[in-house]
Backbone as XML, in Angstrom:
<?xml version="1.0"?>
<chain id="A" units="angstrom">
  <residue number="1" name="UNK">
    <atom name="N" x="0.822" y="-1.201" z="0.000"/>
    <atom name="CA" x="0.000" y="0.000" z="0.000"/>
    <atom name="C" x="0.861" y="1.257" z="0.000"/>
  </residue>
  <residue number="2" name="UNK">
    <atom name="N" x="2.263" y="1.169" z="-0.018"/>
    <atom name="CA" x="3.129" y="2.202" z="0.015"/>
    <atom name="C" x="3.231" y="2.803" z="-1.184"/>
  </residue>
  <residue number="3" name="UNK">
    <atom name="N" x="3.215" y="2.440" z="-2.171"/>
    <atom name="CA" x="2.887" y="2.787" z="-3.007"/>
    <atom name="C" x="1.652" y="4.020" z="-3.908"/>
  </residue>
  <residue number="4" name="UNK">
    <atom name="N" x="0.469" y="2.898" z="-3.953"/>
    <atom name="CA" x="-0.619" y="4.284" z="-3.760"/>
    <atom name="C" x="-0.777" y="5.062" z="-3.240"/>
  </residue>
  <residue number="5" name="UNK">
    <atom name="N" x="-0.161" y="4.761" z="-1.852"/>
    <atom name="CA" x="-0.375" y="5.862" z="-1.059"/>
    <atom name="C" x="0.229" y="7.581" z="-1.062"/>
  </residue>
  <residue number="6" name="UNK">
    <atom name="N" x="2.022" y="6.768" z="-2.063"/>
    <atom name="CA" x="2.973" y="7.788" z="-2.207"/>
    <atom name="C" x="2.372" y="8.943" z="-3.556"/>
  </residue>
  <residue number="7" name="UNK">
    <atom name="N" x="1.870" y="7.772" z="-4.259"/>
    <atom name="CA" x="0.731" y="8.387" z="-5.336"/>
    <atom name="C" x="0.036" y="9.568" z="-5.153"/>
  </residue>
  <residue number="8" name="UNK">
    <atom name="N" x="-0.702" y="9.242" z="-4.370"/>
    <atom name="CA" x="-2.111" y="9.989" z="-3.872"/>
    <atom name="C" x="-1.328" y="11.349" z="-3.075"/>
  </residue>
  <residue number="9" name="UNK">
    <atom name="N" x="0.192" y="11.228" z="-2.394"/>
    <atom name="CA" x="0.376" y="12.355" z="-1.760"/>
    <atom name="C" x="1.368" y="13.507" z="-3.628"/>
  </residue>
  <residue number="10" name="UNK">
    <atom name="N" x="1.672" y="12.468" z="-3.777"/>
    <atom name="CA" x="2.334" y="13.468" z="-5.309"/>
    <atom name="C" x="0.923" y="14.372" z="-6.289"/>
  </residue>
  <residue number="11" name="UNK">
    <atom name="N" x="-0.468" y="13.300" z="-5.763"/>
    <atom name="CA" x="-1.377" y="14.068" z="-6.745"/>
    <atom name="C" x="-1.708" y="15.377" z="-6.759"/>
  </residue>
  <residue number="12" name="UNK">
    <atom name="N" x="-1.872" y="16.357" z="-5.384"/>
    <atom name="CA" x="-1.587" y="17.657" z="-5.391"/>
    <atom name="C" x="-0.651" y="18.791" z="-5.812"/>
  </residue>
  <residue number="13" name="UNK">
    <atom name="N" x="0.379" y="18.013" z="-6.218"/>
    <atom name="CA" x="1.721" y="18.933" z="-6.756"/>
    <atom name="C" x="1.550" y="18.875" z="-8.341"/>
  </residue>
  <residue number="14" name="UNK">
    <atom name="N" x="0.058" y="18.336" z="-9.283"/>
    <atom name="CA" x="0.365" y="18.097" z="-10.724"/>
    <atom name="C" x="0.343" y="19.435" z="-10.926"/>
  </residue>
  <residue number="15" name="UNK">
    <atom name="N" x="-0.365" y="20.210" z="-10.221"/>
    <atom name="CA" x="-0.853" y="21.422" z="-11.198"/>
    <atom name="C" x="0.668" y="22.767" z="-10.943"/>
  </residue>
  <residue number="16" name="UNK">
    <atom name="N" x="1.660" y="22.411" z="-9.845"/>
    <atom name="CA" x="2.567" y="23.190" z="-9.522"/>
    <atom name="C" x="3.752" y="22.725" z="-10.475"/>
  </residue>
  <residue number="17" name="UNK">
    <atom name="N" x="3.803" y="21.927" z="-11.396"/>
    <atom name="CA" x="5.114" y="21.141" z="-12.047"/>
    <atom name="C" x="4.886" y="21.364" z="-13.243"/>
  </residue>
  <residue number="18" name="UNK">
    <atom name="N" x="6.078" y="22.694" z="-13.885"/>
    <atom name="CA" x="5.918" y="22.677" z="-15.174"/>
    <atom name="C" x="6.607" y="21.565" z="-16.377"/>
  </residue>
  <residue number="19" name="UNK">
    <atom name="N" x="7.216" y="20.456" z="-15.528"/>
    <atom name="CA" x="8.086" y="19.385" z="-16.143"/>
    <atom name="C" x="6.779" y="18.482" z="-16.540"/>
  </residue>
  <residue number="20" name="UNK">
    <atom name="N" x="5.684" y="18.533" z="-16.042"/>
    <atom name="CA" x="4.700" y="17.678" z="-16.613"/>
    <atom name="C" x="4.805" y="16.298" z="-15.896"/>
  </residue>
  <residue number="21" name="UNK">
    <atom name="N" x="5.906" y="16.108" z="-14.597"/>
    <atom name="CA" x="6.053" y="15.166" z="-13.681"/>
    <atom name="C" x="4.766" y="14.739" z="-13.261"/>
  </residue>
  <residue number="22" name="UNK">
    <atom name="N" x="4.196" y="15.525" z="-12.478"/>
    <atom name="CA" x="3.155" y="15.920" z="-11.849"/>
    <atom name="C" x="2.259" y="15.488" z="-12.317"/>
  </residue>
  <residue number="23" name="UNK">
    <atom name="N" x="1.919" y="15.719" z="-13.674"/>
    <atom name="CA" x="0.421" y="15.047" z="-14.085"/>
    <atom name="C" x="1.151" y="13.938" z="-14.395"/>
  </residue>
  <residue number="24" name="UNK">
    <atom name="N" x="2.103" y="13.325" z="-15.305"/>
    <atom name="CA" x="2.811" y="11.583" z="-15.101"/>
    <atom name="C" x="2.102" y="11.067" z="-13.976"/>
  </residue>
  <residue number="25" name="UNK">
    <atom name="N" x="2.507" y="11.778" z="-12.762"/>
    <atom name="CA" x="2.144" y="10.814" z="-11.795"/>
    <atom name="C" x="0.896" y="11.097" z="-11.265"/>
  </residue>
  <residue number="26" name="UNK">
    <atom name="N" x="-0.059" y="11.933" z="-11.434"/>
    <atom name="CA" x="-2.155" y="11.524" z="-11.458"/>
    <atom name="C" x="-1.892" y="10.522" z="-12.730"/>
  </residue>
  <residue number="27" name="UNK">
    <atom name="N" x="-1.737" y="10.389" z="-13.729"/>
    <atom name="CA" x="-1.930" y="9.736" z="-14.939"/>
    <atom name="C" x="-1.301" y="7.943" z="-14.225"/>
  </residue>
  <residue number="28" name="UNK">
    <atom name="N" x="-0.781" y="7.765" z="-13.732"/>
    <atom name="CA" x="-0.186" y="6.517" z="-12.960"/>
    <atom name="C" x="-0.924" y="6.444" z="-11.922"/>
  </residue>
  <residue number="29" name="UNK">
    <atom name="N" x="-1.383" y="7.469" z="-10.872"/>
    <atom name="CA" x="-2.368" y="6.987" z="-10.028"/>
    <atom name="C" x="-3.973" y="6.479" z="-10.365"/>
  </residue>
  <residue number="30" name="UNK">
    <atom name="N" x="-4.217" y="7.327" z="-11.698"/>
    <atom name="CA" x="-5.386" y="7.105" z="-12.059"/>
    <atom name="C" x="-5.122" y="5.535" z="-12.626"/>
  </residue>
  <residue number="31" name="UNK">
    <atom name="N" x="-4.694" y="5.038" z="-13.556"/>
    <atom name="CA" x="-4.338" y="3.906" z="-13.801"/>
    <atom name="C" x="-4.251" y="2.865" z="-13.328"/>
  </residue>
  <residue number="32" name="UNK">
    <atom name="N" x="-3.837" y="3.045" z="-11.791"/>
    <atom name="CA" x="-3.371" y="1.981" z="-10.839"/>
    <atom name="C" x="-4.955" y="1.992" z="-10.509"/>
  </residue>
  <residue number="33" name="UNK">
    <atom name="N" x="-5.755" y="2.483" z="-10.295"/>
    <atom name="CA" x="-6.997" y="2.785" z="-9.379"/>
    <atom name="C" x="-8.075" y="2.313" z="-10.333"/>
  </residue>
  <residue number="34" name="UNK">
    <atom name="N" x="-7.834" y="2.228" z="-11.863"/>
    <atom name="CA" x="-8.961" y="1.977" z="-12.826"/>
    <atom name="C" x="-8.105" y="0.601" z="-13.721"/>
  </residue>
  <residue number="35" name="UNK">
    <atom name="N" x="-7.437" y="0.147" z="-14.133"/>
    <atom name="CA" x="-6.929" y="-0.858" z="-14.319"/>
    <atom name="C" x="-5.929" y="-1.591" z="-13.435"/>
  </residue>
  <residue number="36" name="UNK">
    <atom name="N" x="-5.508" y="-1.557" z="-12.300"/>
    <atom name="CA" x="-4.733" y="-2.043" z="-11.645"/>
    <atom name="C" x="-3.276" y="-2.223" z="-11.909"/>
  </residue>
  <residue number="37" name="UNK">
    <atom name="N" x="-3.027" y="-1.322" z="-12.974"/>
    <atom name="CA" x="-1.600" y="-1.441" z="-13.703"/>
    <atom name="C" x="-1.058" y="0.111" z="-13.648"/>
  </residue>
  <residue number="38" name="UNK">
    <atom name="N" x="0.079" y="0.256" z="-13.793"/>
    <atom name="CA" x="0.668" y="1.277" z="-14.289"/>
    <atom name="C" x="0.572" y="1.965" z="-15.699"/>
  </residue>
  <residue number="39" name="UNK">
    <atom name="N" x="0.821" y="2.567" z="-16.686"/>
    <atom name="CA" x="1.469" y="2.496" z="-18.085"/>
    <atom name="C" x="2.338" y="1.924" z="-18.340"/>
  </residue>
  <residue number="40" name="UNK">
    <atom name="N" x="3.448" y="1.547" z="-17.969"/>
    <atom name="CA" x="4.310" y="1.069" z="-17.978"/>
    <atom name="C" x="4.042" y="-0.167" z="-18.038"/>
  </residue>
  <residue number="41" name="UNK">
    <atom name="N" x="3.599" y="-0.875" z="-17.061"/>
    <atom name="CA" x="3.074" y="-2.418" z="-16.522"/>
    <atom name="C" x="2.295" y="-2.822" z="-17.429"/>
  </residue>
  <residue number="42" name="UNK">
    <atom name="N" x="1.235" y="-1.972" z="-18.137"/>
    <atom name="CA" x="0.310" y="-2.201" z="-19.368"/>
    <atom name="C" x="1.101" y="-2.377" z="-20.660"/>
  </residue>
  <residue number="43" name="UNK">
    <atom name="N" x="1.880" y="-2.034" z="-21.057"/>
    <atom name="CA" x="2.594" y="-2.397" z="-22.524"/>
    <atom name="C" x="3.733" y="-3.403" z="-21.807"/>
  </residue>
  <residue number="44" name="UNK">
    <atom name="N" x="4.166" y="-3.191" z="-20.489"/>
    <atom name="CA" x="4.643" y="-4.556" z="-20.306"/>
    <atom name="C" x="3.966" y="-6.168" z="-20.270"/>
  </residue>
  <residue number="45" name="UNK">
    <atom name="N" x="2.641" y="-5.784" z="-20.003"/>
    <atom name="CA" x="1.637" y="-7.002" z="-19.606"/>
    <atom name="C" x="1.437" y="-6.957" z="-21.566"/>
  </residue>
  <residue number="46" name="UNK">
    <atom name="N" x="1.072" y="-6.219" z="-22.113"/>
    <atom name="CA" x="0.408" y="-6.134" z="-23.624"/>
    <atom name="C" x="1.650" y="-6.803" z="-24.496"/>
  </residue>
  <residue number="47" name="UNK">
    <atom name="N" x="2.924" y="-6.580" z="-24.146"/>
    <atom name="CA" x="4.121" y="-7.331" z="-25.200"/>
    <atom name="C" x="4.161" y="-8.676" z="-24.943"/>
  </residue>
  <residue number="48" name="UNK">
    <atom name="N" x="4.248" y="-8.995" z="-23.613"/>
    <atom name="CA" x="4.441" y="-10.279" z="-23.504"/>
    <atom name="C" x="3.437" y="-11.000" z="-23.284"/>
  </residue>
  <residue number="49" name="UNK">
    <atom name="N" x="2.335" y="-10.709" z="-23.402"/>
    <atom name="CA" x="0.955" y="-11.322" z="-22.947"/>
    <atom name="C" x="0.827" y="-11.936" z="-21.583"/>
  </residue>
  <residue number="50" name="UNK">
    <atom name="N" x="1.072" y="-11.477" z="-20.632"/>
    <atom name="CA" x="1.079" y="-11.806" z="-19.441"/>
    <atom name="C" x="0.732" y="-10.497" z="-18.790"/>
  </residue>
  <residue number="51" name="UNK">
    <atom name="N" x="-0.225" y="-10.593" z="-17.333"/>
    <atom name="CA" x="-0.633" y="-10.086" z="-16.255"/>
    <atom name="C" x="0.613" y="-9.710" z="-15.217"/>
  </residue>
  <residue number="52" name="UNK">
    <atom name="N" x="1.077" y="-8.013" z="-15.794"/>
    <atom name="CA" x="1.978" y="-7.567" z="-15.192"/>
    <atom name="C" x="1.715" y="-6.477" z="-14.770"/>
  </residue>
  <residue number="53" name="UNK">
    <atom name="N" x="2.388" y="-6.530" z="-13.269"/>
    <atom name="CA" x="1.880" y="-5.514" z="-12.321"/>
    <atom name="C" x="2.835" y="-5.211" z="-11.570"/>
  </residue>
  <residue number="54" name="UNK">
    <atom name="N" x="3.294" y="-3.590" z="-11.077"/>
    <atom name="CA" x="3.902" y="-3.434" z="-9.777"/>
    <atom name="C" x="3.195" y="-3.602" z="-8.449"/>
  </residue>
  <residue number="55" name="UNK">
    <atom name="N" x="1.619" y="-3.280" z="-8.938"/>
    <atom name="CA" x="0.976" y="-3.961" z="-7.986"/>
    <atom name="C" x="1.096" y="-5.333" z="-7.208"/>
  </residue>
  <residue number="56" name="UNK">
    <atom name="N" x="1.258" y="-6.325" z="-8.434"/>
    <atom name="CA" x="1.248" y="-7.629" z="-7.754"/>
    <atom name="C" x="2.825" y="-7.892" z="-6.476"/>
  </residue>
  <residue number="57" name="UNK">
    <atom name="N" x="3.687" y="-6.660" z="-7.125"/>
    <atom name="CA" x="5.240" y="-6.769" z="-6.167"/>
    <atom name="C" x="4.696" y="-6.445" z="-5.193"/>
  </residue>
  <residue number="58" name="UNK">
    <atom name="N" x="4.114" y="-5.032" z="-5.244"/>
    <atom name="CA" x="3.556" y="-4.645" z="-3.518"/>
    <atom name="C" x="2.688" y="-5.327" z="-2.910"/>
  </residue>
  <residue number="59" name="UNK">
    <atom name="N" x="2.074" y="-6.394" z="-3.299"/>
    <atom name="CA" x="1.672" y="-7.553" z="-2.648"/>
    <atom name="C" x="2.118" y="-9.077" z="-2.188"/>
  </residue>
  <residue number="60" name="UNK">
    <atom name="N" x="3.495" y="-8.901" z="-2.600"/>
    <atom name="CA" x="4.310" y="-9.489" z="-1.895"/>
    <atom name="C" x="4.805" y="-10.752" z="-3.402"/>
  </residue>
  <residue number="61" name="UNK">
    <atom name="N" x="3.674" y="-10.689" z="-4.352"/>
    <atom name="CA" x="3.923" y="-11.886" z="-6.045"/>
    <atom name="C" x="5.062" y="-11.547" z="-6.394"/>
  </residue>
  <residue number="62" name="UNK">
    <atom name="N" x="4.798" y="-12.249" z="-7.628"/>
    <atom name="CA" x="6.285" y="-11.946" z="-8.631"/>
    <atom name="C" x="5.249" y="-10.808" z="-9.898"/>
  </residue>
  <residue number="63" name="UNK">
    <atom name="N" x="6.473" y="-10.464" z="-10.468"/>
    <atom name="CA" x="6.041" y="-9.093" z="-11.226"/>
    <atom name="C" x="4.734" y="-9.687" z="-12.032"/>
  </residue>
  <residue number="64" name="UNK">
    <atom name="N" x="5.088" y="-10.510" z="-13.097"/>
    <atom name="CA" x="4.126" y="-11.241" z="-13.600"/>
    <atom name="C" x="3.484" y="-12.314" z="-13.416"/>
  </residue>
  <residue number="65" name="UNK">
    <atom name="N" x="2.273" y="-12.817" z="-13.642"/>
    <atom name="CA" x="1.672" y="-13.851" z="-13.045"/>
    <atom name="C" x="2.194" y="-15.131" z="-13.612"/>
  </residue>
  <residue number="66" name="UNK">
    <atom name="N" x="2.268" y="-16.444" z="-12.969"/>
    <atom name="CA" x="2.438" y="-17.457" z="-14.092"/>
    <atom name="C" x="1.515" y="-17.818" z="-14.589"/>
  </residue>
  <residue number="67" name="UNK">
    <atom name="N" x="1.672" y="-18.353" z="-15.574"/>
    <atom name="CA" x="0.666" y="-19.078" z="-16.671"/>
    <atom name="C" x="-0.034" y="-19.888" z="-16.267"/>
  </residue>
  <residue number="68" name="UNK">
    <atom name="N" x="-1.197" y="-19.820" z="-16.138"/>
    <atom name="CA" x="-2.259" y="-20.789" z="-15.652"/>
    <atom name="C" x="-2.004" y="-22.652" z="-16.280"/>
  </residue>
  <residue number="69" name="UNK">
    <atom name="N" x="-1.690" y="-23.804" z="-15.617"/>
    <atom name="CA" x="-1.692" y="-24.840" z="-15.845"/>
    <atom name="C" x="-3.404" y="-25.349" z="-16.673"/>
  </residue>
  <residue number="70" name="UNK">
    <atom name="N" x="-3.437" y="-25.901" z="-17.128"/>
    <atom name="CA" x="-4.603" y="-26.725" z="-17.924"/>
    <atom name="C" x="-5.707" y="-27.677" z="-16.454"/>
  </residue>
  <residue number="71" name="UNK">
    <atom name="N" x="-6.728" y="-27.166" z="-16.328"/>
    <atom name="CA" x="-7.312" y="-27.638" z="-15.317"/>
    <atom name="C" x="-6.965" y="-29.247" z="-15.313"/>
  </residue>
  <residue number="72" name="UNK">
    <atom name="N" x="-7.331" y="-30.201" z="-14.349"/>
    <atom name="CA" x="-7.031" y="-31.099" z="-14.000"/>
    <atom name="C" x="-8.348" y="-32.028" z="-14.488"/>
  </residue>
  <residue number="73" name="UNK">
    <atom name="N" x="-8.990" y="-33.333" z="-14.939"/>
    <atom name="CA" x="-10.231" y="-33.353" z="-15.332"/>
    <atom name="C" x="-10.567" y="-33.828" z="-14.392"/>
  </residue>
  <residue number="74" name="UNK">
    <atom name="N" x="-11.786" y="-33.223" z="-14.346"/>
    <atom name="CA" x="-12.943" y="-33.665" z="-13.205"/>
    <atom name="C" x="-13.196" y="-35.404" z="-13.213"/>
  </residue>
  <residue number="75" name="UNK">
    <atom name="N" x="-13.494" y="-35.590" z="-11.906"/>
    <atom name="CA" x="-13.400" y="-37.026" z="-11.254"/>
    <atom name="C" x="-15.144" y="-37.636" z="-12.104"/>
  </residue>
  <residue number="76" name="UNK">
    <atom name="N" x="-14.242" y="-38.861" z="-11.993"/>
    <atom name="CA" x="-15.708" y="-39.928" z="-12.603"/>
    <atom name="C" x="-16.510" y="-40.411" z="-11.711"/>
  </residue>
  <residue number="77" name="UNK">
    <atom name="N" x="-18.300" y="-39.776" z="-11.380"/>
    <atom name="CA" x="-18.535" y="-40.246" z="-10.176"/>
    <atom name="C" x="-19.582" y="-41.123" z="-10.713"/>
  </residue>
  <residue number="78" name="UNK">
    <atom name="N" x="-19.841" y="-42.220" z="-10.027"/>
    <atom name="CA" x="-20.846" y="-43.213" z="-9.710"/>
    <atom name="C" x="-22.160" y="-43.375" z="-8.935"/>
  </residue>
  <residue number="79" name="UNK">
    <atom name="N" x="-23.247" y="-43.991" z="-9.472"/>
    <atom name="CA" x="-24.189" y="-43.999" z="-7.715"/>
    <atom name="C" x="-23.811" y="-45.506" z="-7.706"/>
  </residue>
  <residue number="80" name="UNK">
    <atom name="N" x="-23.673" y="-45.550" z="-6.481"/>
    <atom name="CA" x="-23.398" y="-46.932" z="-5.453"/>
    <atom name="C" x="-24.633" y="-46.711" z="-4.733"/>
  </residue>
  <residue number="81" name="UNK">
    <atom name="N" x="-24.396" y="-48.022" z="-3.724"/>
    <atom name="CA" x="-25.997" y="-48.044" z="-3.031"/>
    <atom name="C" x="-26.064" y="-46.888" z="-1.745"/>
  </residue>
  <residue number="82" name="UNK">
    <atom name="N" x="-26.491" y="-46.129" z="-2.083"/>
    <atom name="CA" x="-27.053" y="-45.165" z="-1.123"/>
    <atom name="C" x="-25.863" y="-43.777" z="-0.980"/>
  </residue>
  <residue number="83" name="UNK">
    <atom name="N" x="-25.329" y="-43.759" z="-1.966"/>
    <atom name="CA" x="-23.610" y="-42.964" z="-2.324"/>
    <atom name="C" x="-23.133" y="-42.927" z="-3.568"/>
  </residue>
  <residue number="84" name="UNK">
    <atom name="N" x="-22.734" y="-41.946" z="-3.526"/>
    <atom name="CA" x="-21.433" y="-41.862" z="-4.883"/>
    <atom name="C" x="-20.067" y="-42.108" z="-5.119"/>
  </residue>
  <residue number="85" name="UNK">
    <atom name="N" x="-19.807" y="-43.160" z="-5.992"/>
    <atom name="CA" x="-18.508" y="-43.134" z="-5.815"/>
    <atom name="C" x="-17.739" y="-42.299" z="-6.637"/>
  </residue>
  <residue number="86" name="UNK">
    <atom name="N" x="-16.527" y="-41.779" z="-6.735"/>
    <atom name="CA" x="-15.874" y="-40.552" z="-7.546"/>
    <atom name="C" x="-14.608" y="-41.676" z="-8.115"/>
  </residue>
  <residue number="87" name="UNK">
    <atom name="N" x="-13.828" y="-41.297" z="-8.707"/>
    <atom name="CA" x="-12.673" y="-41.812" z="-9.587"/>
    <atom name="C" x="-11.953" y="-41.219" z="-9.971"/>
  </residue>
  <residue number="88" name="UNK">
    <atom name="N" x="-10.848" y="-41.113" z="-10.283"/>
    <atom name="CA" x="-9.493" y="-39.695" z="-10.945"/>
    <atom name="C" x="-10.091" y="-40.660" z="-12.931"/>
  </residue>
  <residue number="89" name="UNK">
    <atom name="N" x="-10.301" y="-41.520" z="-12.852"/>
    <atom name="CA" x="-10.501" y="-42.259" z="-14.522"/>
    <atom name="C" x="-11.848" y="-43.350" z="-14.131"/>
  </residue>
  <residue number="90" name="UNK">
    <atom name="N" x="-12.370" y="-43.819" z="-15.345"/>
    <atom name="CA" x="-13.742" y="-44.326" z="-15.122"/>
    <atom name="C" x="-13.331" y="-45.716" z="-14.722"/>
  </residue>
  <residue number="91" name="UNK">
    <atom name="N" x="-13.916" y="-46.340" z="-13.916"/>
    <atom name="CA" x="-13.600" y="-47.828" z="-14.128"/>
    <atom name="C" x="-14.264" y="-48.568" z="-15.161"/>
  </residue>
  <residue number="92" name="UNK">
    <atom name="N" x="-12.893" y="-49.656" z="-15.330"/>
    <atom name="CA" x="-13.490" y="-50.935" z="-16.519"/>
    <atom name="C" x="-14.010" y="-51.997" z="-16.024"/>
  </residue>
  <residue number="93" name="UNK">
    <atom name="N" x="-15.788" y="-51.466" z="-15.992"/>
    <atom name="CA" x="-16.064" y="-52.552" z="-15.132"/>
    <atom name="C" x="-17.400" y="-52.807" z="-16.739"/>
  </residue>
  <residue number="94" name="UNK">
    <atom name="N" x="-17.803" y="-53.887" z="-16.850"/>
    <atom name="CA" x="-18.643" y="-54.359" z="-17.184"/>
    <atom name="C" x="-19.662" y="-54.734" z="-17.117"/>
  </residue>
  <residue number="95" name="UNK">
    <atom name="N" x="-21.380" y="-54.754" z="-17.537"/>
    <atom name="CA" x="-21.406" y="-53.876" z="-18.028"/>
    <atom name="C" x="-20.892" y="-51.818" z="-17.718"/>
  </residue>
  <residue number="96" name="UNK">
    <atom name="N" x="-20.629" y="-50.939" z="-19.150"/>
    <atom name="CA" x="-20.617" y="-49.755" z="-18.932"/>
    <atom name="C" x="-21.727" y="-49.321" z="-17.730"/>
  </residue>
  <residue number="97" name="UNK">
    <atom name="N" x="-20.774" y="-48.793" z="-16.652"/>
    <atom name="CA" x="-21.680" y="-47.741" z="-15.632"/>
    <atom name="C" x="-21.638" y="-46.442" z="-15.730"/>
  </residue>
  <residue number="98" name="UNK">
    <atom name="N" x="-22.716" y="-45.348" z="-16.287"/>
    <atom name="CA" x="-23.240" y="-44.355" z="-16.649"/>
    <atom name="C" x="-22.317" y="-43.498" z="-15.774"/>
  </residue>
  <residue number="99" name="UNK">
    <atom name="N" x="-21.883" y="-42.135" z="-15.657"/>
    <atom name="CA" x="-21.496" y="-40.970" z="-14.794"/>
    <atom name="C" x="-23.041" y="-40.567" z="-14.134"/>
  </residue>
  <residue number="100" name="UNK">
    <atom name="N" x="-22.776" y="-40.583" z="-12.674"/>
    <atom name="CA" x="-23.683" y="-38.957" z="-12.399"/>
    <atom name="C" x="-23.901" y="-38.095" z="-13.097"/>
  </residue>
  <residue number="101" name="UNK">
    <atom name="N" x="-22.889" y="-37.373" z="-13.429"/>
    <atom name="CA" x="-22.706" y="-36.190" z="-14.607"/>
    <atom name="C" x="-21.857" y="-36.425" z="-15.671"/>
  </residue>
  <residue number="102" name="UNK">
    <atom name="N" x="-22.880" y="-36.988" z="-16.475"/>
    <atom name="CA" x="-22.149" y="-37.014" z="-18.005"/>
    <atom name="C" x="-21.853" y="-35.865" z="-18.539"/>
  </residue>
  <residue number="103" name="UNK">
    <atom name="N" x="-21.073" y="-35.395" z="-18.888"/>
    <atom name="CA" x="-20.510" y="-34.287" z="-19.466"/>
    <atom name="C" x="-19.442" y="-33.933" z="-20.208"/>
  </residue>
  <residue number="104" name="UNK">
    <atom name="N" x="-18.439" y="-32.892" z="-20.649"/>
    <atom name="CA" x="-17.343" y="-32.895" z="-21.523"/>
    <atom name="C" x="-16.630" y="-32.999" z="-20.038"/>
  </residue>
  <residue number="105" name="UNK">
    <atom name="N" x="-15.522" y="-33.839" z="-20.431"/>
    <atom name="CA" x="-14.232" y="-34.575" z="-19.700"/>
    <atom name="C" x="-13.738" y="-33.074" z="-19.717"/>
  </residue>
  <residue number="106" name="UNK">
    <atom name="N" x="-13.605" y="-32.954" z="-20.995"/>
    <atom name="CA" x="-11.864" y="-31.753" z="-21.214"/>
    <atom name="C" x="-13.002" y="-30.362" z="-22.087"/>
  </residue>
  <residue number="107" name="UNK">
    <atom name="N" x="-12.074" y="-29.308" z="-21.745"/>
    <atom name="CA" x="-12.466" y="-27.872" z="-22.704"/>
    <atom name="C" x="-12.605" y="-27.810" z="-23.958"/>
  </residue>
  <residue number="108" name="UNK">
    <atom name="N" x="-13.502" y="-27.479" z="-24.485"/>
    <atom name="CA" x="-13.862" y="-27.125" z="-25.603"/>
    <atom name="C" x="-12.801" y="-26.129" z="-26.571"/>
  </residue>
  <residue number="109" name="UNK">
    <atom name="N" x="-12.431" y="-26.627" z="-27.606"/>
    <atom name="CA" x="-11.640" y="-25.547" z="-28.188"/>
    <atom name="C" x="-11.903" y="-23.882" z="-27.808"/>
  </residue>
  <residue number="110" name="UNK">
    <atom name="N" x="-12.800" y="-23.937" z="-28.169"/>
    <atom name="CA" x="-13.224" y="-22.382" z="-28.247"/>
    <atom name="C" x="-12.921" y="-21.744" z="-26.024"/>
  </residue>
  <residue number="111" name="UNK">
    <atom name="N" x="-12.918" y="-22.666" z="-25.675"/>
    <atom name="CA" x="-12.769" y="-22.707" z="-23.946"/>
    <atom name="C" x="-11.502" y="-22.618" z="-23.662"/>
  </residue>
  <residue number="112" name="UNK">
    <atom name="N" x="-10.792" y="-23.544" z="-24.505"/>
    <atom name="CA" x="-9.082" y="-23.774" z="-24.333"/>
    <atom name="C" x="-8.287" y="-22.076" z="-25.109"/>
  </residue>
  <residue number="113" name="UNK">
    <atom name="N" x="-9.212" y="-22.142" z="-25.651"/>
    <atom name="CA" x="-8.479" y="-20.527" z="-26.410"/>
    <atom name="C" x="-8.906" y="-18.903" z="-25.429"/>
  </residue>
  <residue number="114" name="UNK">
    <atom name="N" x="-10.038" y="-19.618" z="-25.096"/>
    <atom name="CA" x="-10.306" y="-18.313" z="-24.285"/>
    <atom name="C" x="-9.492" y="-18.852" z="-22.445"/>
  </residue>
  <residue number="115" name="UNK">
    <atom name="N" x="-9.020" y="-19.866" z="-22.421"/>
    <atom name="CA" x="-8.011" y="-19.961" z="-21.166"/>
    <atom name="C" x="-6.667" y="-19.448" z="-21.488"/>
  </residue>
  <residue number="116" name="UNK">
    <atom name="N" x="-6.328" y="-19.883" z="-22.793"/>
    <atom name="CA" x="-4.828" y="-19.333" z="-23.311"/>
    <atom name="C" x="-4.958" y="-17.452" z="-23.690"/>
  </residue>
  <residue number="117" name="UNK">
    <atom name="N" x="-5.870" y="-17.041" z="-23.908"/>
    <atom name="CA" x="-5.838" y="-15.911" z="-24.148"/>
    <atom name="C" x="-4.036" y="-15.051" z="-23.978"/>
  </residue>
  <residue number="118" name="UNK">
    <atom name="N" x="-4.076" y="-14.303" z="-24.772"/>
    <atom name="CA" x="-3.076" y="-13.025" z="-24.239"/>
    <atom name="C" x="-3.723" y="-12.039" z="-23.663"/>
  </residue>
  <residue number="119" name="UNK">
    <atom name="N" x="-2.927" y="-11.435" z="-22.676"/>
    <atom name="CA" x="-3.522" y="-10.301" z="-21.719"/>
    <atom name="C" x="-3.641" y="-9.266" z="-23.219"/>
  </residue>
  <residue number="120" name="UNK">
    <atom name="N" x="-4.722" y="-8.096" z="-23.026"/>
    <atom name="CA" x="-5.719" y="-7.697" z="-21.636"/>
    <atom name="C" x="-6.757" y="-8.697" z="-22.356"/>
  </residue>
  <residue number="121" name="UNK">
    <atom name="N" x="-6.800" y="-9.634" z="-23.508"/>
    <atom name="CA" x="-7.602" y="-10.885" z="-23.813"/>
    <atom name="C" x="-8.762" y="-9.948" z="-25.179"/>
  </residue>
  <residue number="122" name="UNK">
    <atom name="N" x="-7.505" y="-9.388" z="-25.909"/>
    <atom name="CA" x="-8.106" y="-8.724" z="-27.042"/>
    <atom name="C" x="-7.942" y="-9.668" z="-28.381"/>
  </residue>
  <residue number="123" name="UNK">
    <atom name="N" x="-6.984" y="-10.584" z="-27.916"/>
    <atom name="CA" x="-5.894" y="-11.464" z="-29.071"/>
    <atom name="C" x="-6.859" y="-12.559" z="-28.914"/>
  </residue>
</chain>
């Protein structure tokens, strides 16, 4: 919070700074307060397609976020007598026993692209 805070005390001096410092830094506070980024942090997050922030430092992260791993697939559940049983894979049992929730195992292309996205997720 040291940060915004140092912000918010520079925002009264924009209108006394003919170097144009002054409004730089409302133009960085406003930023931090309406996108959570800097300018700076924004064409840094926009080149490399990653969620980059000085914010996330002053919260103790790393500058940029890591890359989200590929969810894990949801467990195979069963009704048993009076219960469900769950599974990490279906069992090979014979005859085929139905899911609780039949559904898609894995993401849908169009799902997998909107997980891979590039930041700010214009790409």
């Amino acid at each position: 919070m040291r940060s915004p805070a140092l912000l918010l005390l520079l925002l009264p001096l924009a209108g006394c700074d003919a170097t144009g410092l002054g409004a730089a830094a409302a133009v960085t506070a406003g930023s931090v307060a309406v996108i959570g980024r800097t300018p700076v942090d924004a064409v840094v997050s926009l080149a490399s397609g990653r969620d980059c922030s000085a914010v996330r430092l002053d919260r103790g992260l790393s500058y940029c976020a890591p890359r989200e791993p590929p969810p894990a697939p949801p467990p195979y559940c069963t009704r048993s007598l009076g219960r469900v049983d769950c599974w990490t894979q279906p069992p090979l049992a014979l005859p085929y026993v139905p899911g609780v929730a039949d559904g898609p195992a894995r993401l849908t292309p169009a799902q997998e692209a909107h997980r891979t996205r590039r930041w700010p997720g214009l790409f």
